[in-house]
C-alpha positions in Angstrom: 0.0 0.0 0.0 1.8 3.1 -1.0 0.3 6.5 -0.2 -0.2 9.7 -2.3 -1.4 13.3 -2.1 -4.2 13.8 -4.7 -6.4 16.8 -5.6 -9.9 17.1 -4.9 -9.7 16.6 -1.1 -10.5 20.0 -0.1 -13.7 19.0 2.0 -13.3 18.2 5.5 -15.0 16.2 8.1 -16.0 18.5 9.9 -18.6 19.8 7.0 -20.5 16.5 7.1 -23.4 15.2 9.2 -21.9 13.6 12.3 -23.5 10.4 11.3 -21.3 10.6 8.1 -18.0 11.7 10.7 -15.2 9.7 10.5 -14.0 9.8 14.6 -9.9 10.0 13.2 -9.1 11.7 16.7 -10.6 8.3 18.4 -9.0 6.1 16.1 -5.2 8.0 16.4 -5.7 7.6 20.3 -6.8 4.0 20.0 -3.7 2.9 17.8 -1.9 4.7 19.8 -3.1 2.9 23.2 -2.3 -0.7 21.2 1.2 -1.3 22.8 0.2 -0.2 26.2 -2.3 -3.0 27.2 0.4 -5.1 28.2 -1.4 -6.3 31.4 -4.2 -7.7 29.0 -4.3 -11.0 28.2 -5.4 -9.8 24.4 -2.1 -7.9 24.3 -0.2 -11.5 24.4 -2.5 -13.8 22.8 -1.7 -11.7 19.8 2.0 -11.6 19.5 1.9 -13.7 16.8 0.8 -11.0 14.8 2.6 -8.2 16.6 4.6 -6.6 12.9 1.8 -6.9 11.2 -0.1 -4.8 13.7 2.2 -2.4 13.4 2.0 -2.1 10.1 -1.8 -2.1 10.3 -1.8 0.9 12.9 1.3 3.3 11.3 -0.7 3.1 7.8 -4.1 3.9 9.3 -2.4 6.5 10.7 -0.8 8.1 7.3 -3.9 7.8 6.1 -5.6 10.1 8.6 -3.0 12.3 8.0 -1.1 11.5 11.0 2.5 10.7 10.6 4.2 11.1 13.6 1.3 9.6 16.0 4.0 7.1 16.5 7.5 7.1 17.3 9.8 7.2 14.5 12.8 5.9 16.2 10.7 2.7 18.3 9.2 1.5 15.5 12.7 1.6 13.2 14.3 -0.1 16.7 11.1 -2.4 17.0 11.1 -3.7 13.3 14.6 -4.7 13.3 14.5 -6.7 16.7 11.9 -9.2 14.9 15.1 -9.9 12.2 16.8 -12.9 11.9 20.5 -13.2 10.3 18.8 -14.8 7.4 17.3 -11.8 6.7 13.6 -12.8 7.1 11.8 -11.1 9.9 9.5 -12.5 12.4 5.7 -11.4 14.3 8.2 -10.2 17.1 11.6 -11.4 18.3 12.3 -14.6 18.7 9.7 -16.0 16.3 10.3 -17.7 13.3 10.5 -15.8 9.8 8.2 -15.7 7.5 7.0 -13.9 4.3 4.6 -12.0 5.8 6.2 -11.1 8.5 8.8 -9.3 6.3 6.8 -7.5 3.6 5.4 -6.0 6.7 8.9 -5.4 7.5 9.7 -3.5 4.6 5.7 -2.0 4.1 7.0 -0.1 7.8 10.5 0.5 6.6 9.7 2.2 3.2 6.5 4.1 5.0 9.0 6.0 7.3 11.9 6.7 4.6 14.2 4.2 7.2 14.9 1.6 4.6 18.6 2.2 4.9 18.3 1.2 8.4 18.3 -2.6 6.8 22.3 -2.1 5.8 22.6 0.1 8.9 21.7 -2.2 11.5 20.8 -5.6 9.7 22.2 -8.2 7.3 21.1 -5.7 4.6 18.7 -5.4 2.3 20.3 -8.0 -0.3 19.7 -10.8 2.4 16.3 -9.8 2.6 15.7 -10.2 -0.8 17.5 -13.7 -1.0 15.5 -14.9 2.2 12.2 -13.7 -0.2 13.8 -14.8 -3.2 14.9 -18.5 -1.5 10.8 -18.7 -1.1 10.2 -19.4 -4.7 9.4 -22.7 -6.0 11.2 -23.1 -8.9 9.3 -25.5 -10.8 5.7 -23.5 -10.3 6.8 -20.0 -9.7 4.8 -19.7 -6.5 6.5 -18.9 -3.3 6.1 -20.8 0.5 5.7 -18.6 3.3 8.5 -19.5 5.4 11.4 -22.6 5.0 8.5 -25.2 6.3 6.7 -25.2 2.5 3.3 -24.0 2.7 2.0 -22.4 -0.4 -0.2 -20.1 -1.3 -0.8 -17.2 -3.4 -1.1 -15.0 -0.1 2.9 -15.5 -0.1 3.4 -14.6 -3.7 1.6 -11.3 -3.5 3.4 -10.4 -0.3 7.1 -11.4 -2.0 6.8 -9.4 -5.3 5.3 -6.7 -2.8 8.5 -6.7 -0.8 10.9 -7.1 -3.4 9.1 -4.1 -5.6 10.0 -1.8 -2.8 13.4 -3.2 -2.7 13.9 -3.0 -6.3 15.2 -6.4 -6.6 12.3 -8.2 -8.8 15.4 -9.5 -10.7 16.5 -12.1 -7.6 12.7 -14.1 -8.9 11.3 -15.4 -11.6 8.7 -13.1 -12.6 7.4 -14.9 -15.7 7.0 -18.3 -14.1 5.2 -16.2 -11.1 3.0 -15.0 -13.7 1.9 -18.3 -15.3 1.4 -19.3 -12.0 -1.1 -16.7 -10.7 -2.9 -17.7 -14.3 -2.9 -21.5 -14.0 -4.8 -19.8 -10.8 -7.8 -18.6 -12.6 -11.1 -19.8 -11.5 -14.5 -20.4 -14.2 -16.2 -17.0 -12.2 -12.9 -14.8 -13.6 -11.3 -15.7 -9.7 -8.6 -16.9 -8.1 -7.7 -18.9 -5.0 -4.9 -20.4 -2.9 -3.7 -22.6 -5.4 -5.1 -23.8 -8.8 -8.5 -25.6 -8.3 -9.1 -23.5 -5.1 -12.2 -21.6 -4.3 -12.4 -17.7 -5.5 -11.9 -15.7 -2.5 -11.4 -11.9 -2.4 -8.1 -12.0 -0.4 -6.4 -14.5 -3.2 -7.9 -11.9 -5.5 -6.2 -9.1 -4.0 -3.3 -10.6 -3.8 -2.9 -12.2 -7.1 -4.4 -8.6 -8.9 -1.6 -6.9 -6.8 1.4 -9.0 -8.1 -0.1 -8.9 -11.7 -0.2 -4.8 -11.3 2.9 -4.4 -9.5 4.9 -6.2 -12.5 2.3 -4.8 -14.9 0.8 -8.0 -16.4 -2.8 -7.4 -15.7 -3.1 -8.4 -19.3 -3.5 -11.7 -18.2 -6.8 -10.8 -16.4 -10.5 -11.3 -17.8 -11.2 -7.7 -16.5 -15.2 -7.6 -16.7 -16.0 -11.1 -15.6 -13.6 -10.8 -12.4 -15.1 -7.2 -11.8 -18.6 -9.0 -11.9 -17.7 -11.4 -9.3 -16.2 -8.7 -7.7 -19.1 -6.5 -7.1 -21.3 -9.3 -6.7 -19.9 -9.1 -3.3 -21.5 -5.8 -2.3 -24.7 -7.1 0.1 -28.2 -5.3 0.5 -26.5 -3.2 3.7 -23.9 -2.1 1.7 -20.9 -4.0 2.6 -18.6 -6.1 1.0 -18.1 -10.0 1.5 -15.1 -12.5 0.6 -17.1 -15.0 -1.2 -20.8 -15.4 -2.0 -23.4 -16.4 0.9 -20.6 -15.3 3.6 -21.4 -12.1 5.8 -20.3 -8.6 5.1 -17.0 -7.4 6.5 -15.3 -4.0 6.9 -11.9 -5.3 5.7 -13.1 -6.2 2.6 -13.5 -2.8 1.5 -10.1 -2.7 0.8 -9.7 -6.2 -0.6 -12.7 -5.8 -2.9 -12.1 -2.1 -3.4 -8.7 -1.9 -4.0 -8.8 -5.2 -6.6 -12.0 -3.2 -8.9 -9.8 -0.1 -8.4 -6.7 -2.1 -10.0 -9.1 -2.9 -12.6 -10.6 0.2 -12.9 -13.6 -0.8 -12.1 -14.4 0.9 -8.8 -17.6 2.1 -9.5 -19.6 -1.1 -10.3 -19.9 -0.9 -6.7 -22.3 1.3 -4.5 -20.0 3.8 -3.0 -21.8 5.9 -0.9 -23.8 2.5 1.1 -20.2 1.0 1.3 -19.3 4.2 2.9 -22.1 4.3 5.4 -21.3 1.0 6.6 -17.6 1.5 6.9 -18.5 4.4 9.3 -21.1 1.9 11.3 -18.4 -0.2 11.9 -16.3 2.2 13.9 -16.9 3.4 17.6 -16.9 6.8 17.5 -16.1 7.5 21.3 -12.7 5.1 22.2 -11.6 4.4 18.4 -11.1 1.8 16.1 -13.1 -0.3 13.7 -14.8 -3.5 13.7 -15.7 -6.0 11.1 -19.3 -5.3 11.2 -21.7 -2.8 13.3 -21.8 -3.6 17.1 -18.8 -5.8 16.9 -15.7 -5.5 18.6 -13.1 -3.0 17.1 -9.4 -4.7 16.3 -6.5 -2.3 14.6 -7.1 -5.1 11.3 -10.3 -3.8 10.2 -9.3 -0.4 11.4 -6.6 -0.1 8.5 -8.8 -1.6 5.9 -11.7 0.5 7.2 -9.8 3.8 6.4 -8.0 2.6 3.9 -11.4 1.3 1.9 -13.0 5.1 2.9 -9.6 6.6 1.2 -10.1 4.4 -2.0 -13.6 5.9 -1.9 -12.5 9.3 -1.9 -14.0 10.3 1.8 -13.0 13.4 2.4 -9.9 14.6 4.8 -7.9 11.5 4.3 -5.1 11.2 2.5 -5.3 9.2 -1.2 -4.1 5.8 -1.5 -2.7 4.7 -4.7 -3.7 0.9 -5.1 -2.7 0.3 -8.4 
């Protein structure tokens, strides 16, 4: 997710109805509160996901236009404790490296112009492209998340992600990535795990964003994805993964940023996905949830803002998800 300034964001919240207010000084206090609650037995149970989260947080944060909520120089110091001397990073130190761990790695990195900090303090930044590149099955193209095997188009997407911002594409095979991601292609214009899998709109996501980041959206039937794709929009005007499943918050970034990519963002209904972003989120002590009444969590509070950016709602700052 890379972000840009873009014209046409003059409006503020503060000229809308307050039940069309995003609550951005709620939210910056809530991500900000995360890494306190360490006497809560939430706080621990989700370690395992402790980068991530931190990538979550610092982008909703950009997104609301504020930068410097969190400490520059702890997250830089944070990141590169969860590294290991192969170069992968881990959920938090000591755990074991993984792909998705370290495109988070990097997402944080290149989001607070400390990139150089992987030569600085690190292995550097070649030997996190070789622990990325070492991922790739070299028969199907695909990658494995981490040196156990599992596969899964999740891992792909999240490699050419990490290695774009790198600029080392040229350590993979891009081509045989490619053919992979098609062999992936489902009968609704979808794509899954694997080939064979079930359409889902995370594979999507993730397959649409390797395709656009090495610009082979070629390869895409554009109208019949998009028409699965909106197909996902339900009567309250969210978005699910896959048909007859409930709406969720996070999928307006998913969904939203996958028609965006194929520039099909307004097969949707923008202004009922908007409204239910905003009844997701509780407007007194921050955050989002998944759905309306729900508990709030800082995943669906990135992809909430970040689906509410891709719609153009006003006072946040543009997110380019091509």
């Amino acid at each position: 997710m890379s972000l840009a300034s873009a014209p046409g964001r003059a409006a503020t919240s503060a000229e809308l109805p307050d039940e069309l207010k995003l609550a951005v000084d709620a939210h910056v206090r809530y991500i900000q509160s995360l890494d306190t609650r360490r006497d809560e037995i939430e706080y621990w149970m989700t370690e395992h996901l402790r980068l991530n989260g931190l990538y979550w947080g610092l982008t909703a944060l950009h997104l609301m236009g504020k930068p410097d909520a969190l400490p520059r120089e702890d997250t830089i110091k944070f990141v590169m404790s969860c590294q290991h001397p192969s170069g992968g990073f881990g959920a938090a130190p000591r755990h074991d490296a993984h792909v998705l761990y370290t495109v988070s790695a990097v997402q944080i990195l290149a989001t607070i112009d400390a990139l150089d900090e992987l030569d600085k303090q690190g292995p550097g930044k070649l030997a996190v492209g070789q622990f990325i590149a070492n991922l790739q099955n070299q028969v199907t193209g695909t990658f494995a998340g981490d040196e156990w095997g599992e596969e899964d188009t999740r891992f792909l997407g999240a490699a050419l992600n990490a290695l774009s911002l790198l600029h080392m594409l040229n350590l993979v095979d891009v081509p045989k990535a490619v053919s992979y991601i098609a062999s992936c292609a489902n009968f609704d214009g979808g794509y899954g795990i694997c080939p064979g899998a079930e359409s889902h709109s995370g594979q999507i996501f993730a397959c649409l964003g390797a395709l656009s980041i090495v610009d082979r959206l070629d390869v895409v039937d554009v109208d019949k994805l998009a028409a699965w794709l909106s197909e996902r929009q339900v009567e309250g005007g969210g978005l699910n993964g896959r048909p007859e499943k409930l709406e969720d918050a996070c999928y307006s970034w998913w969904v939203g940023s996958s028609l965006t990519m194929l520039g099909r963002l307004d097969w949707i209904d923008k202004d009922k996905l908007v409204g239910f972003i905003l009844k997701c989120q509780d407007p007194v002590r921050g955050g989002i949830a998944d759905r309306p009444g729900n508990a709030v969590d800082v995943f669906h509070t990135v992809f909430g803002v970040a689906g509410l950016s891709l719609l153009g709602f006003p006072g946040l700052e543009a997110v380019d998800a091509r």
